[in-house]
Structures are given as structure tokens and as C-alpha cells.
MIPA-970387 format. One record per residue (C-alpha): residue number from 1; z, y, x. Coordinates in steps of 0.05 Angstrom, whole numbers. Last residue first. Example, Ala and Ser with C-alpha at 12.3 -4.5 7.8 and 13.67 -1.06 7.14 Angstrom:
<rs>
+-----+--------+--------+--------+
! num !      Z !      Y !      X !
+-----+--------+--------+--------+
!   2 !    143 !    -21 !    273 !
!   1 !    156 !    -90 !    246 !
+-----+--------+--------+--------+
</rs>
This chain:
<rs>
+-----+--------+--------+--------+
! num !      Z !      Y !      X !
+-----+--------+--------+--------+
! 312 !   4974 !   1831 !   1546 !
! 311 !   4948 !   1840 !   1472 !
! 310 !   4965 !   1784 !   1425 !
! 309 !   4921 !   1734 !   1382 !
! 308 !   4971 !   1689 !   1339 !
! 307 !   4965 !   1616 !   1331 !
! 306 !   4984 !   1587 !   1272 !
! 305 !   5048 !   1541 !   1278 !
! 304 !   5078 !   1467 !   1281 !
! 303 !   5144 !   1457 !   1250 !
! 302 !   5136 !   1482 !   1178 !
! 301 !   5082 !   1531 !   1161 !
! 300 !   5023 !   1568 !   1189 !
! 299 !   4985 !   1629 !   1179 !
! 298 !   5025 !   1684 !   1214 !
! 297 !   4984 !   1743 !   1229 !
! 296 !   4950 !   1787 !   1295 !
! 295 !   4884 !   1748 !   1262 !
! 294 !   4841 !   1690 !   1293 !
! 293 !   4778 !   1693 !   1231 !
! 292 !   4770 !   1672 !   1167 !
! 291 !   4782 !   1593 !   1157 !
! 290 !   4734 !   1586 !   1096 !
! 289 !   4703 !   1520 !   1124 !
! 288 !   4627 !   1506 !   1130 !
! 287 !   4621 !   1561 !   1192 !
! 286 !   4666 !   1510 !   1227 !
! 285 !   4598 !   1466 !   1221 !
! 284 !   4584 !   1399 !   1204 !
! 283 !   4573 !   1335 !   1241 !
! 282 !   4574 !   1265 !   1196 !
! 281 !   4641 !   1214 !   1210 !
! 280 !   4601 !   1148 !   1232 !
! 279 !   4646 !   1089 !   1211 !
! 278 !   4683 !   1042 !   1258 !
! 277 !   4744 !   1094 !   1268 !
! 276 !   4759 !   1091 !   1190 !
! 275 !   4767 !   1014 !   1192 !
! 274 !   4808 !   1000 !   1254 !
! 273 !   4849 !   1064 !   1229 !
! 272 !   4867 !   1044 !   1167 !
! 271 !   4873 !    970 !   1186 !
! 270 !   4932 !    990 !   1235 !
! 269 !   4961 !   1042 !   1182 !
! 268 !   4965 !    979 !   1125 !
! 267 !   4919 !    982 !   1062 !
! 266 !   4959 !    969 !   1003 !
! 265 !   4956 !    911 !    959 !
! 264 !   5040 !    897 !    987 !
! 263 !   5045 !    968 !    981 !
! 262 !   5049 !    966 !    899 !
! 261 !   5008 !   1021 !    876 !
! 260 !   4941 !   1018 !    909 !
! 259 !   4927 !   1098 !    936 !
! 258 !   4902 !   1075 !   1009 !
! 257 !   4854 !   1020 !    986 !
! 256 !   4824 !   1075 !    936 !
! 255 !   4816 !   1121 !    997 !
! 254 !   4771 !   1053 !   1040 !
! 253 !   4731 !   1049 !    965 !
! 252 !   4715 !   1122 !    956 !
! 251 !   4693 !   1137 !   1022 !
! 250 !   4653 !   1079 !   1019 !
! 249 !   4621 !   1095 !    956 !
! 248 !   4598 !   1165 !    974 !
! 247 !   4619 !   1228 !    946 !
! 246 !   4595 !   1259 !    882 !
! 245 !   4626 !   1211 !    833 !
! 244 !   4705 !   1233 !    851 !
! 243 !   4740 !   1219 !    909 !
! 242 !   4796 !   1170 !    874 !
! 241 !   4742 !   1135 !    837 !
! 240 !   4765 !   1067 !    817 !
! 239 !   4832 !   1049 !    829 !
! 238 !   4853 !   1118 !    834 !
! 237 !   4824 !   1151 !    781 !
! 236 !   4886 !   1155 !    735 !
! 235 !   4927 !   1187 !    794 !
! 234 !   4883 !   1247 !    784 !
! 233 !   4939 !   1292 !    769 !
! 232 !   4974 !   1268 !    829 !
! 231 !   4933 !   1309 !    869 !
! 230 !   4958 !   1372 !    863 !
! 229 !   4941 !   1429 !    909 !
! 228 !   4868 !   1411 !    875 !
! 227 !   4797 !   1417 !    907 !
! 226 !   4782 !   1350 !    889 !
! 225 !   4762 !   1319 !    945 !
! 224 !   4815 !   1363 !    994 !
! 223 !   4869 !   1337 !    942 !
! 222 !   4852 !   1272 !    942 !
! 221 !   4840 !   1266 !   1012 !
! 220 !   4921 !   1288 !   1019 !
! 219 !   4947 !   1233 !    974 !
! 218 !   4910 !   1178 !   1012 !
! 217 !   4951 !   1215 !   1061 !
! 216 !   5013 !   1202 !   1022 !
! 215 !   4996 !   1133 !   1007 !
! 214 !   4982 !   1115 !   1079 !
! 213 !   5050 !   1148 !   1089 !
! 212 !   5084 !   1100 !   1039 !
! 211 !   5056 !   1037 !   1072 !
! 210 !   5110 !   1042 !   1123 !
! 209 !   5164 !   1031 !   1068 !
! 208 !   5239 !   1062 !   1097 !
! 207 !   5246 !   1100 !   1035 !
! 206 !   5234 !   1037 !    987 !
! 205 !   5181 !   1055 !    937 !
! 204 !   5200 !   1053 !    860 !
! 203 !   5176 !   1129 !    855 !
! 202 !   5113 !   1116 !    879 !
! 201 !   5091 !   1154 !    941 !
! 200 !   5101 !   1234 !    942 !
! 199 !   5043 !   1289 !    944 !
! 198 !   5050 !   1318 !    885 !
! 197 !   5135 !   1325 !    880 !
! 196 !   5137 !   1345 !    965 !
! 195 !   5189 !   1313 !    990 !
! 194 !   5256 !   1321 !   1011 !
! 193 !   5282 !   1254 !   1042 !
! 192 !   5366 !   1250 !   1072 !
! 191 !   5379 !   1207 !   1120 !
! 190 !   5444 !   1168 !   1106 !
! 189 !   5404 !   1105 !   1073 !
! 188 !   5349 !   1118 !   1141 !
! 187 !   5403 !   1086 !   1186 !
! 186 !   5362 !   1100 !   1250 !
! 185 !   5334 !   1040 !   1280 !
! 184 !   5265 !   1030 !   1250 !
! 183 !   5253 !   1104 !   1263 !
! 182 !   5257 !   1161 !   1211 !
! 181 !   5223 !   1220 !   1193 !
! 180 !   5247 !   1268 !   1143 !
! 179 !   5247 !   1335 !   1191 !
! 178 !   5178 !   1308 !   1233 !
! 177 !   5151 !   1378 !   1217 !
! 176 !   5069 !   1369 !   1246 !
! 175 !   5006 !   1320 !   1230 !
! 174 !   4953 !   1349 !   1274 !
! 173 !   4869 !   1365 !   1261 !
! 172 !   4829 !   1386 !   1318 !
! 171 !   4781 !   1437 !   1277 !
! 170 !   4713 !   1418 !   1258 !
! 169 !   4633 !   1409 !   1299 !
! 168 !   4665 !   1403 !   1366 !
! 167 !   4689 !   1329 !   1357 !
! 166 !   4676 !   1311 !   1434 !
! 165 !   4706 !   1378 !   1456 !
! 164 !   4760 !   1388 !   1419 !
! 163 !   4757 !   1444 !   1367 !
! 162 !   4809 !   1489 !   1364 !
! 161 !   4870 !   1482 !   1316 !
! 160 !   4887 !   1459 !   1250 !
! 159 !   4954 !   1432 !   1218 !
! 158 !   4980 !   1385 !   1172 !
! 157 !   5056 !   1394 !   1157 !
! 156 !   5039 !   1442 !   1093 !
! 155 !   4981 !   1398 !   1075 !
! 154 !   5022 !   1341 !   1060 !
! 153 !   5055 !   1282 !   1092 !
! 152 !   5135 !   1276 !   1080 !
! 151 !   5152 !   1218 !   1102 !
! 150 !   5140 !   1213 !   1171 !
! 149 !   5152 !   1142 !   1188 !
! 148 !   5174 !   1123 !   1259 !
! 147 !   5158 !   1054 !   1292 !
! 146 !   5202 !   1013 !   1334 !
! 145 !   5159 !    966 !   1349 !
! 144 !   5176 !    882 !   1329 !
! 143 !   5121 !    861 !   1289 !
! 142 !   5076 !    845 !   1354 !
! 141 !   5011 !    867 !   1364 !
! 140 !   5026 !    940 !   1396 !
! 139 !   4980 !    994 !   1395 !
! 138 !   4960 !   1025 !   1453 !
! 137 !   4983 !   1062 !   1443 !
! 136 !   5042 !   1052 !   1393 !
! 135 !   5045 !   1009 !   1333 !
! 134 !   5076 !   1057 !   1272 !
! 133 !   5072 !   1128 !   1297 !
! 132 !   5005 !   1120 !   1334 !
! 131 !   4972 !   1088 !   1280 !
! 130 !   4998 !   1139 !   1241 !
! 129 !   4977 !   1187 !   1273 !
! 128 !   4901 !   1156 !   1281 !
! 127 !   4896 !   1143 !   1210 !
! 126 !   4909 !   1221 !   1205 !
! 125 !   4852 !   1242 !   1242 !
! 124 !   4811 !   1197 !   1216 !
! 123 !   4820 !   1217 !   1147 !
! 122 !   4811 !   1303 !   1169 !
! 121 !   4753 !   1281 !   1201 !
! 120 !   4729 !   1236 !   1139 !
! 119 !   4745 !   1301 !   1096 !
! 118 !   4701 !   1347 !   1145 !
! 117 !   4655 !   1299 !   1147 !
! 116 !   4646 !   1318 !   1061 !
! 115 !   4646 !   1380 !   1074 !
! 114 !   4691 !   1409 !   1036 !
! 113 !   4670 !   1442 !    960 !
! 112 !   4684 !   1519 !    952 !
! 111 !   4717 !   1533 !    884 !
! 110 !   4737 !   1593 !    917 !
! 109 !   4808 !   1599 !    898 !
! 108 !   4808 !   1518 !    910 !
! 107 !   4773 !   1536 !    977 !
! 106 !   4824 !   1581 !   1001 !
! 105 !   4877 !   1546 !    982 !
! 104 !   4857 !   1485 !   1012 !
! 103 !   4852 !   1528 !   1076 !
! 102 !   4918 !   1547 !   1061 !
! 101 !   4952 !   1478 !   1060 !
! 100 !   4918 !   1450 !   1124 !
!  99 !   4966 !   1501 !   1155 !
!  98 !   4948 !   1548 !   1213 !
!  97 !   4879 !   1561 !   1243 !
!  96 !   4896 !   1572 !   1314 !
!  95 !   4957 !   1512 !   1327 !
!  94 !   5022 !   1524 !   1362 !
!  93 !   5048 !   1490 !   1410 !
!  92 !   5116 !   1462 !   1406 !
!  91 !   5187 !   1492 !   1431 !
!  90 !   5245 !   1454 !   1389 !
!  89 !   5316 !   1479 !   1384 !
!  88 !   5388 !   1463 !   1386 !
!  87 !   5445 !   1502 !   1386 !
!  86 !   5517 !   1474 !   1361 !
!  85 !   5555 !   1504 !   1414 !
!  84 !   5590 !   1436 !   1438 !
!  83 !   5531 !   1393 !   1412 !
!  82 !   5481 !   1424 !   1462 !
!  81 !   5413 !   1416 !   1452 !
!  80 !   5339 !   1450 !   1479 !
!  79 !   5282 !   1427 !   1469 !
!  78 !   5213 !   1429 !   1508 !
!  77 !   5136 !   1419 !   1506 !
!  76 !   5130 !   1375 !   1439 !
!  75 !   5054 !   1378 !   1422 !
!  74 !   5042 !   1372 !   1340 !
!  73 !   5017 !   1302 !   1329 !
!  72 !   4937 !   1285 !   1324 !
!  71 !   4927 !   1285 !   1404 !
!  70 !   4985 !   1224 !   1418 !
!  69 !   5022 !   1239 !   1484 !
!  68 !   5078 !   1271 !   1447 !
!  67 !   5110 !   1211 !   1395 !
!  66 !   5167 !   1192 !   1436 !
!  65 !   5184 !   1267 !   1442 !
!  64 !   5172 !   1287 !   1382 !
!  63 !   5222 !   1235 !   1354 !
!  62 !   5273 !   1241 !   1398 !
!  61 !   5273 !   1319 !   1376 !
!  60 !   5281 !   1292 !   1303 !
!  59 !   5326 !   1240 !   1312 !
!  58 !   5377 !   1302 !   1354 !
!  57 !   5364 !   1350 !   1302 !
!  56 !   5392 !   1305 !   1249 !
!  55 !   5456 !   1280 !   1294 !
!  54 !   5505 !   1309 !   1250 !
!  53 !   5530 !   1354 !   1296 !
!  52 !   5461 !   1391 !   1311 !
!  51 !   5443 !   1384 !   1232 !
!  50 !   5516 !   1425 !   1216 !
!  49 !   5496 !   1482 !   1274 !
!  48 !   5429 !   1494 !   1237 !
!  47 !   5364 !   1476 !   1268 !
!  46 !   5327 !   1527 !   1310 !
!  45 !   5241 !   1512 !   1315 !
!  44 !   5214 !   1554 !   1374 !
!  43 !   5140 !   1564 !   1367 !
!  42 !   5101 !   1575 !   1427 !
!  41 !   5046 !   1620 !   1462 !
!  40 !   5017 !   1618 !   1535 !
!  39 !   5035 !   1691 !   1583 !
!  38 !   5042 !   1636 !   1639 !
!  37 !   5095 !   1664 !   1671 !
!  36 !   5141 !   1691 !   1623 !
!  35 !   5114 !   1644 !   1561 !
!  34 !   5104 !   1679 !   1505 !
!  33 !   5148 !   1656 !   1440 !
!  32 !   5141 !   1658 !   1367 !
!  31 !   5204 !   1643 !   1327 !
!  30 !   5233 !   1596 !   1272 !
!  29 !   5298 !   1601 !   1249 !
!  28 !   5350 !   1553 !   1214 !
!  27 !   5305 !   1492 !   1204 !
!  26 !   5296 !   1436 !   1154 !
!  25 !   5263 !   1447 !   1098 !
!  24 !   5205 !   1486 !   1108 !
!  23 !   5157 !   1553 !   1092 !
!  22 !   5161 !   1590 !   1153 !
!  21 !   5174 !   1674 !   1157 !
!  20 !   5174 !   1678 !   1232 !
!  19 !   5209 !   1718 !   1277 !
!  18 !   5176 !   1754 !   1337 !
!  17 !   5156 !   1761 !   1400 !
!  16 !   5215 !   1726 !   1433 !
!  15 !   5203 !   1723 !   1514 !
!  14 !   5205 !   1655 !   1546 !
!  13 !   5226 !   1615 !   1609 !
!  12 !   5292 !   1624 !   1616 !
!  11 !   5315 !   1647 !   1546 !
!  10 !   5281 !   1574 !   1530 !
!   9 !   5348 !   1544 !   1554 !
!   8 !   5321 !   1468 !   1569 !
!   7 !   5350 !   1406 !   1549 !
!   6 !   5345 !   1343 !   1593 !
!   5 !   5420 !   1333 !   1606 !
!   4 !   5439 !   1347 !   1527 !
!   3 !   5383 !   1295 !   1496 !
!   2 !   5398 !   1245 !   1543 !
!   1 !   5339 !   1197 !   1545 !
+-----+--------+--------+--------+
</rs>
């Protein structure tokens, strides 16, 4: 696709609302939008003149869009490029119960315990990402995809919204802010990684290793398990109890596949998924999570956005 030709002025089809104080890397602006028609909200991601000449906001708008028909990734709807001028935006959905990072919060504060189907929804949801991400769907047998790795998988770029309507009991759960990822053809040496220090694979990893986001989410249970915004702390218990004692054996033995330090032992994203989507994920209640209720406030982080309740 050509970026330039397809890109879309959002001036012409939305209204700014407001700016958005955003937590992330990789982005000069973000803003909330309202559609002029359609009165539906966005986010508008703005990278910074240098990433549109360099190419970075151009891999990371390819990569949204290849990735957009998949339900657990943040919803591309538009961009908008132009190499001359050095704009270039995003427009994605945005998501009514923020950032997976302050729910945790909240519960840590709280010393609140998850659900435990809450977790495996959460697991599932993630499996099926990076499923998506790394073979396609439907997924591809061969060894020859061009797959994408996120790289930088933690709660701050996991994000909650409605309920769907065959998992009504929790929130749809997406993985959001592509800014690290990379494809099997981009020259990942020259790309640069920021990560997150306590959610971050082994140091001695490759950057381009797909196992490394299994890791990361593995990384991600932890912390919802154990009610910490730093799961590395536990690192100790991850061969044999990476969950902790009070959750079930299963749970603990799939996550401890995820966290195996060299990737070769490692569960792969394909076997991930084939084995979290054959086990029964328990109902629950949103009443179960300390989300508080759909405030005129910004919640989210990163690329993908709370959703905010406004009049007319």
C-alpha cells in the first residue's frame, strides 16, 4: 500500500475535543476526536517530523493496518502521512475502561485479588494477538509469514473495553502502541527498543526473538497473579510456581511454559493459543473488577485510549 496516496486529512472528518496527557514513547501529540457525522470518538496519535522521515511512523502505521481485522489489537480506522510536511498521524478507537495498567493499580492499592477467569481471559486474549501477529488468520503453517513482534507488552499497551457479546462476563481485552514493533523484513538492528525494565525478556535475548512476547505476557499474568506492577521480582518462582499456591495447577504450569529462560524451552505463540483456547475460561462478573465507572476523564495510555462520555 502507499502510505501517502491512502492517507486521510482527519481535519475533514473530525473535530478536536481535546489534548491528551499520554504516557508513551513514541508520539508527538495525542488527541481526542468526534467524528463530524457520526458524533463516534477517536484518538489521533501525531509522530514527530524526524520519525515521519525516518520511516518509523510509516512501519508503525503498516503495521496497524496489516494487523486490523484481528479483535484483540487496537482498531486502526485511518492515517494520515505526508513525507514533504512531515505530518503523520494515527486515528484508532478508543477503548471504555482505559489501561490494563490502572486497573492493576487499583487492585494492588486495594490488595483486591483478580478473578482468577479474569486472568485466563486476559491470557487468552493475548495468545490470540499474538497468534495473529506471528502466523496470520488464519494462521499460516508454513515458516515463511511475515510476522510482526510487539516488543514492548505491558499493562500500559493493554487495554479494556466493552464486553463482547459471547465473553459478556469481563472487558474485551486489546494489545495497543505498536511503536517498537518490527516485521520480519524491517531491519530491526536500526530500530530502536524502549522497554519497560519489569516487564522485559532476558537480557541475552535477540531483539528480533518471537518467543520474547510470550515472555512478556507470561510477564503480564504475573503481575495480575500477584498483584505487583513488578513482576520480575518473582522471577525465582518461575519454574515452579509463577501464579502463586492459590491458583490452579494448570494455570500455573501453561504460565511457567511461557516464563522458561532460554526460548528454545519456551512455549511458542501458535501452541500458546492452541492450548489456552482448549481450556474452559470460568464466568465472572465486571462487578469483580475495580474499574469505577465511564467518567468525562482520560484513563488510558499509549496508542489506544479510554473512552470518554461526552454530551451532544
Amino acid at each position: 500500500m502507499d502510505l501517502q496516496r491512502a492517507s486521510v486529512p482527519t481535519r475533514n472528518q473530525y473535530d478536536r475535543v481535546r489534548r491528551i496527557q499520554a504516557v508513551g514513547n513514541f508520539h508527538k501529540a495525542i488527541w481526542l476526536l468526534k467524528h463530524k457525522t457520526t458524533r463516534q470518538l477517536a484518538v489521533r496519535k501525531e509522530f514527530d517530523p524526524g520519525d515521519v522521515a525516518s520511516g518509523f511512523a510509516a512501519r508503525e502505521i503498516s503495521h496497524l493496518i496489516r494487523l486490523s481485522n484481528c479483535p484483540n489489537i487496537c482498531t486502526y480506522r485511518e492515517h494520515e502521512l505526508n513525507l514533504q510536511t512531515g505530518i503523520g498521524a494515527l486515528v484508532m478507537d478508543v477503548y471504555a475502561y482505559g489501561d490494563l495498567w490502572a486497573l492493576l493499580e487499583k487492585h494492588v492499592s486495594q490488595r483486591k485479588p483478580f478473578h482468577e477467569g479474569f486472568i485466563w481471559h486476559v491470557f487468552r486474549s493475548l495468545a490470540r494477538a499474538l497468534r495473529h501477529m506471528q502466523r496470520g488468520d488464519p494462521p499460516a503453517l508454513h515458516n515463511n509469514y511475515d510476522w510482526i513482534l510487539h516488543r514492548d507488552i505491558y499493562p500500559r499497551n493493554i487495554f479494556l473495553g466493552l464486553p463482547v457479546s459471547h465473553e459478556p462476563s469481563w472487558p474485551k481485552v486489546v494489545l495497543g502502541d505498536f511503536g517498537s514493533s518490527i516485521s520480519s523484513v524491517d531491519q530491526w538492528q536500526n530500530i530502536e527498543l524502549r522497554q519497560q525494565q519489569d516487564f522485559s525478556p532476558p537480557p541475552f535475548e535477540p531483539p528480533n526473538n518471537k518467543r520474547s512476547d510470550v515472555f512478556q505476557v507470561g510477564l503480564v499474568v504475573v503481575a495480575l497473579f500477584r498483584l505487583t506492577t513488578m513482576p520480575s521480582l518473582y522471577s525465582q518462582s518461575f519454574q515452579s510456581s509463577p501464579a502463586g499456591a492459590t491458583y490452579t495447577p494448570m494455570l500455573n504450569d501453561i504460565l511457567g511454559r511461557c516464563l522458561e529462560l532460554l526460548p528454545a524451552n519456551r512455549v511458542s505463540a501458535m501452541e500458546l493459543h492452541q492450548v489456552l483456547n482448549t481450556r474452559f475460561i470460568g464466568g465472572g462478573s465486571l462487578h469483580e473488577l475495580l474499574l469505577g465507572p465511564l467518567m468525562l476523564s482520560v484513563l488510558g495510555a499509549s496508542a489506544c485510549y479510554t473512552y470518554i462520555e461526552l454530551n451532544g
